[in-house]
VEXMAR-680577 format. One record per residue (C-alpha): residue in one letter; x, y, z. Coordinates in steps of 0.5 Angstrom, whole numbers, padded with zeros to 4 digits, always signed. Layout:
REM VEXMAR-680577
aXYZ ...
END
This chain:
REM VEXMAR-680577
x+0359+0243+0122 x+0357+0246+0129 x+0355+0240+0135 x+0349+0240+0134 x+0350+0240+0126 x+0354+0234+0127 x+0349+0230+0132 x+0343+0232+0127 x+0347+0228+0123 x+0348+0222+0127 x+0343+0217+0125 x+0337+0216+0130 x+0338+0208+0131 x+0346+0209+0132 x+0344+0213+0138 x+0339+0208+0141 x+0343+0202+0139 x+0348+0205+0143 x+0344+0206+0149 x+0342+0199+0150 x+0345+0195+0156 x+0345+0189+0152 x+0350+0188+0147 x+0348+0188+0140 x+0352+0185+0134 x+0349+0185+0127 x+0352+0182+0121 x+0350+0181+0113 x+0353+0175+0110 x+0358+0172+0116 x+0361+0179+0117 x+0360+0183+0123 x+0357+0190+0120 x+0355+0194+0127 x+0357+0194+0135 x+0354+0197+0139 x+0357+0200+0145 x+0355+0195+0150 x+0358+0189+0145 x+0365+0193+0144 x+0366+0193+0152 x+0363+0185+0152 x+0368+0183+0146 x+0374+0189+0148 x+0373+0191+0140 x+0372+0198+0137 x+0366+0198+0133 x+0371+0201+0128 x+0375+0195+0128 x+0369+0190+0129 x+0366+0192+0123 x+0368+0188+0117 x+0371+0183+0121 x+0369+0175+0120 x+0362+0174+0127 x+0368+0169+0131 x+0374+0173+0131 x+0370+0179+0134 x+0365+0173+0138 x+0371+0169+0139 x+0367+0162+0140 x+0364+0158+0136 x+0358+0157+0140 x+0356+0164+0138 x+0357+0163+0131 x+0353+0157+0131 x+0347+0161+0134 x+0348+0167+0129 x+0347+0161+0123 x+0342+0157+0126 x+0338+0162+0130 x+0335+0161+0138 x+0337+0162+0145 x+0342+0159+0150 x+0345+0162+0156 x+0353+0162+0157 x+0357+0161+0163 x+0364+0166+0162 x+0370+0169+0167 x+0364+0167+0172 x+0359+0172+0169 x+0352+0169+0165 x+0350+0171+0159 x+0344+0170+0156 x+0344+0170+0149 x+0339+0171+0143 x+0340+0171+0135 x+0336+0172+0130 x+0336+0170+0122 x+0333+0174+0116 x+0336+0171+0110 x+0344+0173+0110 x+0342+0178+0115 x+0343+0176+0123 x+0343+0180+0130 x+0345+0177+0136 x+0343+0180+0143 x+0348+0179+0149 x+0344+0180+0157 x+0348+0180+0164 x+0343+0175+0167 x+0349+0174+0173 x+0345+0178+0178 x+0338+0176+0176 x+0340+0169+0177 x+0344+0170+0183 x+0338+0172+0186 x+0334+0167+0184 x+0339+0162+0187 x+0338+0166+0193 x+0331+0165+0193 x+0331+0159+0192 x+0336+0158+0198 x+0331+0162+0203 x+0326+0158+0201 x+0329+0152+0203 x+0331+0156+0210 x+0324+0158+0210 x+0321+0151+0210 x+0326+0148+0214 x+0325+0153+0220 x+0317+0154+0219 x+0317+0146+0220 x+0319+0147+0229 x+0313+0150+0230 x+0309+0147+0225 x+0310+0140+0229 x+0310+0143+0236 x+0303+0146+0235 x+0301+0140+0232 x+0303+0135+0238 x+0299+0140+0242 x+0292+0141+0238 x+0292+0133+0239 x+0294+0133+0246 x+0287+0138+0247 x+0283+0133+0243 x+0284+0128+0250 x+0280+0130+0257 x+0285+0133+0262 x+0285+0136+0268 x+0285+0145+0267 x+0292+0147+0269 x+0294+0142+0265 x+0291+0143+0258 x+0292+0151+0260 x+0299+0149+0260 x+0298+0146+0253 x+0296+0152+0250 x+0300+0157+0253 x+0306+0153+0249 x+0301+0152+0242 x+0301+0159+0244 x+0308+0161+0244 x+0310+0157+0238 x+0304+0162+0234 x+0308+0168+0236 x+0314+0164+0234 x+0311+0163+0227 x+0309+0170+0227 x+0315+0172+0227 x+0318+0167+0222 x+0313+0170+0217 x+0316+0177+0219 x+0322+0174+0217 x+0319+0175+0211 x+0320+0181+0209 x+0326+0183+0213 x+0332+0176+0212 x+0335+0172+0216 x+0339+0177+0221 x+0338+0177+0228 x+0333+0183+0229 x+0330+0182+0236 x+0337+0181+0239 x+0336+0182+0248 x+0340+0181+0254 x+0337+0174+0258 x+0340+0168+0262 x+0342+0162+0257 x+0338+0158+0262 x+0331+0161+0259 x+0333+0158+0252 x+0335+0152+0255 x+0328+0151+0260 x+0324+0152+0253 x+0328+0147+0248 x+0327+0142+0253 x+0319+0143+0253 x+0319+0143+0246 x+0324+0137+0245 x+0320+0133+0252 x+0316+0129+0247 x+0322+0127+0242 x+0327+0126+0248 x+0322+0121+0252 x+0321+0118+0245 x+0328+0116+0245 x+0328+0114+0252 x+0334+0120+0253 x+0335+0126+0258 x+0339+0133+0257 x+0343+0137+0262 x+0345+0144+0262 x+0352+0147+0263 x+0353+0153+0266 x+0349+0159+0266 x+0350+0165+0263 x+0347+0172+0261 x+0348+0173+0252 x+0346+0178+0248 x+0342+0174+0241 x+0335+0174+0238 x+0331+0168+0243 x+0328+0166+0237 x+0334+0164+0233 x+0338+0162+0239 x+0332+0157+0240 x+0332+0156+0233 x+0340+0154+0234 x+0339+0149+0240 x+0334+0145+0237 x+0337+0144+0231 x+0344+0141+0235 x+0340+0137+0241 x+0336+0134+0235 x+0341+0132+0231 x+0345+0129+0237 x+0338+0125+0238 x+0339+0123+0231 x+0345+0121+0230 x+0347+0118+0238 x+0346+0111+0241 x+0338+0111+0244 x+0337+0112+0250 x+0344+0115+0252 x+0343+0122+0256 x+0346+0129+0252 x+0349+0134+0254 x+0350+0141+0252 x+0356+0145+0256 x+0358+0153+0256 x+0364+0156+0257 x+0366+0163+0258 x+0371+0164+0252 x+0373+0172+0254 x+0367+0176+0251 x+0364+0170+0248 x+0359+0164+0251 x+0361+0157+0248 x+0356+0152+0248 x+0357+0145+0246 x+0352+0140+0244 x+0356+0132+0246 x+0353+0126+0243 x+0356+0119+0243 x+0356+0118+0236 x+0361+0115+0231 x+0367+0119+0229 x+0365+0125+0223 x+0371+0125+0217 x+0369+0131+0214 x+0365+0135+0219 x+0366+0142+0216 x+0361+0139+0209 x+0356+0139+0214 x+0355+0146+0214 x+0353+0146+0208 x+0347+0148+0204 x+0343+0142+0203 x+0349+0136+0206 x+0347+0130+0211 x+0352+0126+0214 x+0354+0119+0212 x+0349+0115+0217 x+0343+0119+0217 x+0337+0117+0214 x+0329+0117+0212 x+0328+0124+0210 x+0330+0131+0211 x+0333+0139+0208 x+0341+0137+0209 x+0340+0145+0212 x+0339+0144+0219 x+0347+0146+0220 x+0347+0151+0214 x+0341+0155+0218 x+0346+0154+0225 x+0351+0157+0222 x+0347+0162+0218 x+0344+0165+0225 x+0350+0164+0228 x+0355+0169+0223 x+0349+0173+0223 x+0351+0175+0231 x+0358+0175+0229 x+0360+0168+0233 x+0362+0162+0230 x+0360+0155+0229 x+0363+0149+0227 x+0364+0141+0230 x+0370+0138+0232 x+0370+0131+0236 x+0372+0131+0244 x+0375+0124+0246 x+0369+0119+0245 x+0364+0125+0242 x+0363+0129+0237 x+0362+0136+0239 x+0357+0141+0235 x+0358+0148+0238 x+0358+0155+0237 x+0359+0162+0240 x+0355+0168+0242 x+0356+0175+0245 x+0356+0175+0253 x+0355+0181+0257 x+0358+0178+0264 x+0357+0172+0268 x+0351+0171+0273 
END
């Protein structure tokens, strides 16, 4: 018989089962009669020797068996993969179809996880230009009001391009040379409200000249100087130091609040600390350390005498 004989030969449904990337099983009265290829490298069975065979010993779960008798659809977690699992009954006769949904699902939780991301960070501008809207309500000298919307202004570029973000993730892509000072003088005027509310003042370390996106950059600092509100004695002054740490600038963010047993848990997703209180993401850490990696640097919290220290690091490019 010639080649081309043999695969005339071949039944039409053997070649499409085969080529399925489900794994497909089919049996007649509780014994397997067909495996497809995906299927015999799911169960690490030949079809030869699959065929005839009892459904458990070649599915090797009960929970598979129990499907294949009653019918319906669940999905399985096995060896760290998800499988998606469907069955179907026709008197004696049965099928089971067997998907790796371990991708899909990942990214589902991916998309579930920038969404959070999203909305957390979007929260910033969306409350700066909502004091300033409310500011401009009330009569005021012009360069004062004019000073009011060159901030709404900015944080409108801001969240234009948290929208770009979109599209194209959370990696630093703006990234540019420029004083620390400069993201410091812009965090403060952000921050002027809150920090005036809580009777509590910030000083600034040492300049120096980094390469970050300044977006990011600003995204970290208000995340820690407003932390540091937050969980610090009202009313005590903060602040935020630098230091050279060879091609790298650290900055440390000092609140006098109560000691942290397990400061490394706060930089998961979805993780608040044990004081704090009302409502919030628990992803405010999560986001620092997220921007932070993304640049290479590193991100972590530690208690330095009588204050906890949230610092992180970032690229230098020589002092001023």
């Amino acid at each position: 018989m010639t080649g081309a004989e043999g695969l005339a030969a071949e039944p039409v449904t053997d070649r499409w089962i085969d080529a399925l990337p489900q794994a497909v099983l089919l049996t007649q009265g509780g014994q397997v009669t067909r495996v497809n290829a995906a299927a015999s490298r799911l169960w690490g069975l030949s079809q030869d020797r699959a065929q005839g065979r009892p459904v458990l010993e070649v599915v090797r779960r009960h929970t598979l068996e129990t499907l294949l008798e009653r019918g319906g659809e669940l999905e399985l977690e096995v060896s760290g993969r998800t499988l998606r699992c469907q069955a179907t009954r026709d008197g004696s006769s049965g099928a089971l179809i067997v998907e790796d949904v371990t991708d899909h699902r990942r990214r589902e939780a991916e998309l579930r996880e920038a969404t959070a991301v999203l909305s957390h960070e979007f929260r910033t501008p969306v409350a700066a230009l909502r004091g300033v809207l409310e500011a401009l309500e009330y009569d005021m000298p012009r360069d004062l009001s004019q000073n009011f919307v060159r901030q709404g202004l900015q944080e409108t570029e801001r969240l234009a391009r948290l929208v770009e973000d979109l599209a194209v993730g959370f990696r630093p892509t703006r990234a540019r040379t420029l004083p620390l000072s400069e993201a410091f003088a812009r965090a403060e005027r952000l921050l002027s409200a809150e920090l005036t509310a809580r009777r509590a003042a910030v000083t600034f370390g040492q300049d120096f000249l980094v390469r970050a996106d300044p977006d990011k950059l600003l995204q970290v600092l208000l995340n820690l100087v407003e932390n540091a509100l937050k969980y610090g004695p009202a009313g005590q002054p903060l602040q935020v130091l630098t230091a050279e740490r060879g091609t790298w600038i650290e900055v440390s963010v000092l609140d006098g609040g109560p000691p942290i047993a397990d400061t490394e848990s706060l930089f998961g997703a979805h993780t608040r600390g044990p004081s704090a209180t009302g409502q919030g993401s628990g992803m405010g850490l999560y986001i620092v350390r997220s921007i932070v990696h993304g640049w290479g640097g590193q991100a972590w919290a530690e208690r330095q005498g009588s204050q906890n220290a949230f610092c992180f690091t970032l690229p230098g490019v020589g002092g001023l």
